[in-house]
C-alpha positions as CSV (number, residue, x, y, z in Angstrom):
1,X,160.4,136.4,168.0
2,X,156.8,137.8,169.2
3,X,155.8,137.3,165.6
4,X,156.9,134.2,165.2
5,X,154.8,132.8,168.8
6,X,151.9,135.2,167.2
7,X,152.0,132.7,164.3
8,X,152.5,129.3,166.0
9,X,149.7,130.3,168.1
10,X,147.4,131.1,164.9
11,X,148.6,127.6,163.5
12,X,148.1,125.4,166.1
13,X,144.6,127.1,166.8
14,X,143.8,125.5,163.2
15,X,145.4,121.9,163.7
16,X,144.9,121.0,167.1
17,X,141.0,120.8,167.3
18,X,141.5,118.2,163.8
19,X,144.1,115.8,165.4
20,X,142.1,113.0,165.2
21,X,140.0,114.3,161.5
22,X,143.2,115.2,159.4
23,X,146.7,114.4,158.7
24,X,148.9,116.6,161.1
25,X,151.4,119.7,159.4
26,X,154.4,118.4,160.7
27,X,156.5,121.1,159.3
28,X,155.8,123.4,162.2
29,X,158.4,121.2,164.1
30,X,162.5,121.4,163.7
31,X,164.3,118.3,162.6
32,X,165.3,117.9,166.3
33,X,162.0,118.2,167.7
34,X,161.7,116.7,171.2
35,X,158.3,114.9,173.0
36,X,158.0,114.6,176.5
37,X,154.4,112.7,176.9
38,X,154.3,112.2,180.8
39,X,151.0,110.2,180.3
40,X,152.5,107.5,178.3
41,X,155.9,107.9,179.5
42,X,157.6,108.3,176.6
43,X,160.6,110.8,175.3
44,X,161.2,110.8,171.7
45,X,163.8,113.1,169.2
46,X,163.6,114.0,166.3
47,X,160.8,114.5,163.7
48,X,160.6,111.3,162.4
49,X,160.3,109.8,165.8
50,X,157.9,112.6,166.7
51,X,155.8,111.6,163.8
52,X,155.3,107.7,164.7
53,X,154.7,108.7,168.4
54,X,151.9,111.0,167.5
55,X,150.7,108.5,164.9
56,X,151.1,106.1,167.3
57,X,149.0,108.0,169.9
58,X,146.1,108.6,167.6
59,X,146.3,104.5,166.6
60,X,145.8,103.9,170.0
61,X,143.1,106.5,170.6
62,X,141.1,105.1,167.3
63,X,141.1,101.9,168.6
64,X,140.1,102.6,172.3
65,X,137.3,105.2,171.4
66,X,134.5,104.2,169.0
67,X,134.0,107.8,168.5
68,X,136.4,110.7,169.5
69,X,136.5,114.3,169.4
70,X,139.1,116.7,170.4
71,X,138.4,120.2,171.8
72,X,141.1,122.9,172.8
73,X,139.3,124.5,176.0
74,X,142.5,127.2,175.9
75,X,144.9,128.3,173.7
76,X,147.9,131.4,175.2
77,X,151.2,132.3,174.3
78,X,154.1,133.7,176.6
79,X,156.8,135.7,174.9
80,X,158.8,135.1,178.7
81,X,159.1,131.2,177.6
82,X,158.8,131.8,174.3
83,X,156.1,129.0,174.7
84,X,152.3,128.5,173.5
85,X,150.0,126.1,176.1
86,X,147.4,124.3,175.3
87,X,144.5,122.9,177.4
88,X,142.4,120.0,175.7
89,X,140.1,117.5,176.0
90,X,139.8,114.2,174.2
91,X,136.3,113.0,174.8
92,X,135.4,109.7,173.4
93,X,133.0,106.6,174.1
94,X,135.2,103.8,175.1
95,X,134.6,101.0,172.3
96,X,134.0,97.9,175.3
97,X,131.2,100.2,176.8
98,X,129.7,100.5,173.5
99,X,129.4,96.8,173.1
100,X,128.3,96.4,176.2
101,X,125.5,98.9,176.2
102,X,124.8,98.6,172.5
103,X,120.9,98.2,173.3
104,X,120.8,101.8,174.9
105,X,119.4,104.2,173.1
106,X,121.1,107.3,174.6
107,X,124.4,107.1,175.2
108,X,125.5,110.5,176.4
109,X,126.4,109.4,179.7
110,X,128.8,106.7,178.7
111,X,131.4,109.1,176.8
112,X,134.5,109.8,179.0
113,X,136.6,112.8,178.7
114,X,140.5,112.8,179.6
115,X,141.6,116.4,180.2
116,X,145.0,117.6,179.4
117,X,147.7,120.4,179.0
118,X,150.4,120.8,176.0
119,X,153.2,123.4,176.2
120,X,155.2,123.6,172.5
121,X,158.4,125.5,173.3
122,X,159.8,127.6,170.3
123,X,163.5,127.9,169.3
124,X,164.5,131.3,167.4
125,X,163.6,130.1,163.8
126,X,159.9,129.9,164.9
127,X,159.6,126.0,165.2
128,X,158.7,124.2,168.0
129,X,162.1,122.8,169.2
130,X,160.3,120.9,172.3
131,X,156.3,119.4,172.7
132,X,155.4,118.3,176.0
133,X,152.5,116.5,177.2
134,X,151.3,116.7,181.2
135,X,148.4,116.1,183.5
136,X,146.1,114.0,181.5
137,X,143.6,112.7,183.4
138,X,140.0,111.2,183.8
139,X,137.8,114.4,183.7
140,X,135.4,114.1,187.2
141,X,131.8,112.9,186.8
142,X,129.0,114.9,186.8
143,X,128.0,115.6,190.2
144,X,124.0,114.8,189.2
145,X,125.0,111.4,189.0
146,X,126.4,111.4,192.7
147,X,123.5,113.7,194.2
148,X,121.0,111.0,192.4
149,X,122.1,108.1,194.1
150,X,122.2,109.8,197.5
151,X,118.2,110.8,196.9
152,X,117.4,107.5,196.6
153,X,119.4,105.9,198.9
154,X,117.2,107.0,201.8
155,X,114.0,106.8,200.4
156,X,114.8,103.1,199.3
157,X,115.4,102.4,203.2
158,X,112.6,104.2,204.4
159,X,109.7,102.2,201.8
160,X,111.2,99.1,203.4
161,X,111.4,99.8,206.4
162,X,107.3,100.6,205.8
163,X,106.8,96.7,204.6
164,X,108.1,95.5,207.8
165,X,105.2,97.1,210.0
């Protein structure tokens, strides 16, 4: 069994950062396969119905984000669950901003990252029986941003409180 997490680990290290690139291997799955995606509150069975959630995930991603990335920030197994996590990140800039702000020239700032944690479970023929999705979330804003605005607040005040005298 610890060679069969050793492998699922080495295989998902290779598919996960191309989610959004490349056509998923969906015969790492059983038939039965079940999805728990706390995010979009959704429970599936099956592979098929796996398939069109995933598919349907990345639709919506592709059509939200006018350029997306995915990163895996962590990767472990544990033989005690017979599970492998997963920690990634989607980081994208959100299509409406980009009209929006199509005149700016950088546009580093307006990407948004969503932060989130995947646990495949594995069932005794080394396939992941169960794939469940939790915590995803806005990832927090750079605290420059924040500390820039609070610089300036004051010194704002204090020129015009200098005009009035």
């Amino acid at each position: 069994m610890e060679q069969h997490l050793a492998n699922m680990h080495d295989k998902l290290r290779r598919e996960l950062p191309n989610f959004f690139l490349k056509n998923h291997d969906y015969n790492i799955y059983s038939k039965d396969v079940e999805f728990i995606n706390e995010f979009l509150h959704m429970k599936t069975k099956g592979r098929g119905m796996y398939q069109a959630a995933l598919t349907l995930c990345r639709f919506l991603a592709w059509n939200y984000f006018a350029d997306i990335q995915m990163e895996v920030l962590k990767l472990t197994q544990h033989p005690e669950s017979w599970s492998v996590q997963a920690r990634w990140r989607v980081r994208g800039l959100p299509l409406h901003v980009l009209l929006l702000r199509f005149y700016r020239r950088d546009k580093s700032d307006l990407y948004r990252t969503y932060d989130a944690f995947s646990t495949f479970y594995l069932g005794s023929d080394g396939l992941i029986h169960c794939h469940k999705v939790d915590k995803m979330m806005p990832a927090q804003p750079p605290a420059q941003k924040i500390k820039g605005l609070l610089v300036r607040a004051p010194w704002h005040w204090a020129c015009k409180s200098t005009d009035r005298s």
